[in-house]
C-alpha positions as CSV (number, residue, x, y, z in Angstrom):
1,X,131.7,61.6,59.4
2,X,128.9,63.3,61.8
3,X,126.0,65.1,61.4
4,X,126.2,68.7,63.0
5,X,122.3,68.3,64.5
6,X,121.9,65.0,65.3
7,X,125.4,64.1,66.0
8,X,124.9,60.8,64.5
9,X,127.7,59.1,63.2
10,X,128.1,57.4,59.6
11,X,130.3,55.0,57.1
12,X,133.0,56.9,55.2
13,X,131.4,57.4,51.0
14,X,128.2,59.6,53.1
15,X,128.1,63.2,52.7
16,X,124.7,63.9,53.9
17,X,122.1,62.5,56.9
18,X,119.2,61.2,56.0
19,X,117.2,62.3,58.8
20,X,118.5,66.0,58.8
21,X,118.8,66.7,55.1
22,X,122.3,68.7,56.0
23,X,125.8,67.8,55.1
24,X,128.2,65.6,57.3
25,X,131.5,67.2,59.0
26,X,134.6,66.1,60.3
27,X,134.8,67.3,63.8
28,X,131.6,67.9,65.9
29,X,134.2,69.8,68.0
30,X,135.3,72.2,65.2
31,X,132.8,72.6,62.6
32,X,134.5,74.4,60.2
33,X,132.4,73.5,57.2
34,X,129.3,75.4,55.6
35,X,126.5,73.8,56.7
36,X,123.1,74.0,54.9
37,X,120.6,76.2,56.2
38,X,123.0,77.8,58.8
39,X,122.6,81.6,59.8
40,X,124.0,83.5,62.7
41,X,122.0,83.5,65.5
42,X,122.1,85.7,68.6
43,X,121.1,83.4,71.9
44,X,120.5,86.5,73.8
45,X,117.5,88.2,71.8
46,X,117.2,85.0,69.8
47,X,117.5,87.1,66.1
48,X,118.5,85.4,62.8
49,X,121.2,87.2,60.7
50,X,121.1,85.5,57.0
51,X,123.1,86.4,54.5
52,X,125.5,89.3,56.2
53,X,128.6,90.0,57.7
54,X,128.3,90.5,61.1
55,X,130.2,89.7,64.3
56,X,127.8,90.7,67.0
57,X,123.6,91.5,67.7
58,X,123.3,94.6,66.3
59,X,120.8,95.5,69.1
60,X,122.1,93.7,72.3
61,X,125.6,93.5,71.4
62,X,126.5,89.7,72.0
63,X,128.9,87.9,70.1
64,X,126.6,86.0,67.6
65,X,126.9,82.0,67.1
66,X,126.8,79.5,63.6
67,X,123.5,77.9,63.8
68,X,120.6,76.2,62.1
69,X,116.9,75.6,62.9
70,X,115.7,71.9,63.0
71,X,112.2,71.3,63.9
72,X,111.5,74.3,65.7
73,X,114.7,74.3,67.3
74,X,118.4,76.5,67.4
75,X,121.3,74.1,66.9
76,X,124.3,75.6,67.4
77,X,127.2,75.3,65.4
78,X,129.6,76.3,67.6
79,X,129.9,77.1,71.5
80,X,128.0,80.3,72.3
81,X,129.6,82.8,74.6
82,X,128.7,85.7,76.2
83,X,131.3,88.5,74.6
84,X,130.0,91.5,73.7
85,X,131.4,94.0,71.2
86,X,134.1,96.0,72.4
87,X,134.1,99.6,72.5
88,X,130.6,100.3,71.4
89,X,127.4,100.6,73.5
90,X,124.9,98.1,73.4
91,X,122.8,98.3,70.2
92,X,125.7,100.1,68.1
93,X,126.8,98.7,64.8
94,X,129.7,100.3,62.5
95,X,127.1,99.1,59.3
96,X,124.6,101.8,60.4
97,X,125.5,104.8,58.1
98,X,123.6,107.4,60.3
99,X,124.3,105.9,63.9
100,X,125.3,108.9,66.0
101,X,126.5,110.2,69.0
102,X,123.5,112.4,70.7
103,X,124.0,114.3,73.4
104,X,121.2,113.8,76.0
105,X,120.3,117.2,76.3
106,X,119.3,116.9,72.2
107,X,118.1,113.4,72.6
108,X,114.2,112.8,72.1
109,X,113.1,109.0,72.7
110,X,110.9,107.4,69.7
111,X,110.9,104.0,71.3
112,X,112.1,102.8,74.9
113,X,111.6,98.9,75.1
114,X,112.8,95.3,76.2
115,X,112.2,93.7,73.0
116,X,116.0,94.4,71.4
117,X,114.7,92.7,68.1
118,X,111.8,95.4,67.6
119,X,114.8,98.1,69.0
120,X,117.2,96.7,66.2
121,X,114.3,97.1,63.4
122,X,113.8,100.8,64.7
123,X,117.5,101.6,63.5
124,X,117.1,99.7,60.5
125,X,114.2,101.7,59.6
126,X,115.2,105.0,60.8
127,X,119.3,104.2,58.9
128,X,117.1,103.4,55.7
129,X,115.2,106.5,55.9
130,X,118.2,108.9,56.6
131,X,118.0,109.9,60.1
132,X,120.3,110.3,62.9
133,X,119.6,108.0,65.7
134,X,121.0,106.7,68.7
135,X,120.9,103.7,70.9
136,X,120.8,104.0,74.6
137,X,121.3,101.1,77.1
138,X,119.3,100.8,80.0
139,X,120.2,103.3,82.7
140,X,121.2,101.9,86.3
141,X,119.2,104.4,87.3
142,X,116.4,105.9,85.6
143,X,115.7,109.8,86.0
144,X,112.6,109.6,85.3
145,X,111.0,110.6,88.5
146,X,108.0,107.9,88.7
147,X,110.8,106.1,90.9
148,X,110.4,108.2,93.7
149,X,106.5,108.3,93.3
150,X,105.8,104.7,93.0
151,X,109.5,103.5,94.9
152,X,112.0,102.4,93.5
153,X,111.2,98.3,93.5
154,X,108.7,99.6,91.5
155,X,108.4,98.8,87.8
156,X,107.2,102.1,86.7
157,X,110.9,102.8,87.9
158,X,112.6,100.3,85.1
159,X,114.8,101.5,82.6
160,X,114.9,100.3,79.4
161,X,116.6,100.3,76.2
162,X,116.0,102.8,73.8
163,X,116.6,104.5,70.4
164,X,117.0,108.4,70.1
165,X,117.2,110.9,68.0
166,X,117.5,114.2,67.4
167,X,114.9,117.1,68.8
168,X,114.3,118.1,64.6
169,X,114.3,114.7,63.7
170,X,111.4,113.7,66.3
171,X,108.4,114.4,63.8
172,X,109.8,112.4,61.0
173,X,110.9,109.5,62.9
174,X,108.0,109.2,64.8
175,X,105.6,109.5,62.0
176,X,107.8,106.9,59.9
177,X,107.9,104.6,62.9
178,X,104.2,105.2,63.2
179,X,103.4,104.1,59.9
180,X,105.6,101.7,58.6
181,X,103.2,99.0,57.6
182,X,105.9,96.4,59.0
183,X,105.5,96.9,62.6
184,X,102.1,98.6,62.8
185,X,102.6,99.4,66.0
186,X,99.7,101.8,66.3
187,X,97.2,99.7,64.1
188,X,93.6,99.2,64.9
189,X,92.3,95.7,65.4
190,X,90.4,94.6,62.9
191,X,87.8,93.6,64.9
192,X,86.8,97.7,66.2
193,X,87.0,98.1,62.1
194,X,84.8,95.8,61.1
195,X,82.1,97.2,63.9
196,X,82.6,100.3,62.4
197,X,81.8,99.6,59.0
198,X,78.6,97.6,60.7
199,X,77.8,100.4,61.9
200,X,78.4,102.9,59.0
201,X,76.3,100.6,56.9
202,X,73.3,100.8,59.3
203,X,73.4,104.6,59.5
204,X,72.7,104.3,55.5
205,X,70.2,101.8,56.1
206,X,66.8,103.3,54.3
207,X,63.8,103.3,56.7
């Protein structure tokens, strides 16, 4: 018997390693038992996926991987390859009940960015509040025109990633994405509060 993180190797009557706190296996080859604590992991955007179904990231597409976190650390379960879903853009997933097609010409960005984890969280939010959206991989090349202002090595002429949605949907997503108390995303520091209530409280200051 082996243990899947440590790989170490121990007398038949074990079931569990003493250093790892997880269960033994078979086969370090072909782990096909439930180890404890194990997720699916994407190694691309490095997301955790506990407790649901799926086969790949919902937000860069790539075929997620059996894992489990030991000190600090992603052990995989099994060999990690780089497959992407089939058929489906980048960021699409079928478990999205108001993920869309939307034409460009009706498409309005609410968030372009490289962080795919923070893109994924966006569809969440926007799926749980009931809006159409759309996820758009990054363009080979970008139209926006600060490309031929700044040239094209430039990175004001990156594209990036993003989620879309409809021109009458731009208000309420926007002001959904701008307040959820999750990503806070337009939230002043604390620190320019707490000057300001300094200064409020001199203002009332009697002379």
């Amino acid at each position: 018997m082996f243990c899947p993180i440590c790989k170490g190797e121990f007398r038949e009557g074990f079931t569990e390693c003493t250093g790892c706190q997880v269960n033994l296996v078979a086969n370090l080859d072909n782990i096909t038992e439930k180890i404890k604590g194990e997720f699916l992991l994407c190694h691309g955007c490095e997301r955790e996926f506990h407790d649901i179904e799926l086969d790949h990231c919902p937000g860069c597409g790539l075929k997620l991987v059996r894992a489990v976190l030991h000190d600090d650390t992603y052990v995989f379960l099994e060999e990690p390859v780089m497959e992407f879903a089939p058929e489906e853009p980048e960021g699409a997933c079928d478990h999205f009940d108001y993920f869309v097609d939307i034409d460009d010409a009706d498409a309005v960005v609410v968030l372009e960015s490289e962080d795919l984890a923070l893109l994924t969280r966006i569809q969440e939010i926007l799926n749980e509040a009931k809006i159409s959206f759309c996820f758009k991989p990054a363009e080979d090349t970008p139209s926006t025109s600060l490309g031929s202002i700044f040239g094209v090595g430039s990175p004001l002429a990156r594209s990036f990633p993003r989620v879309v949605v409809q021109r009458a949907n731009e208000a309420a997503a926007l002001n959904i994405i701008a307040n959820h108390p999750e990503l806070d995303l337009f939230g002043v520091p604390e620190e320019l509060l707490e000057g300001e209530d300094d200064e409020s409280e001199e203002g009332y200051e009697e002379d």
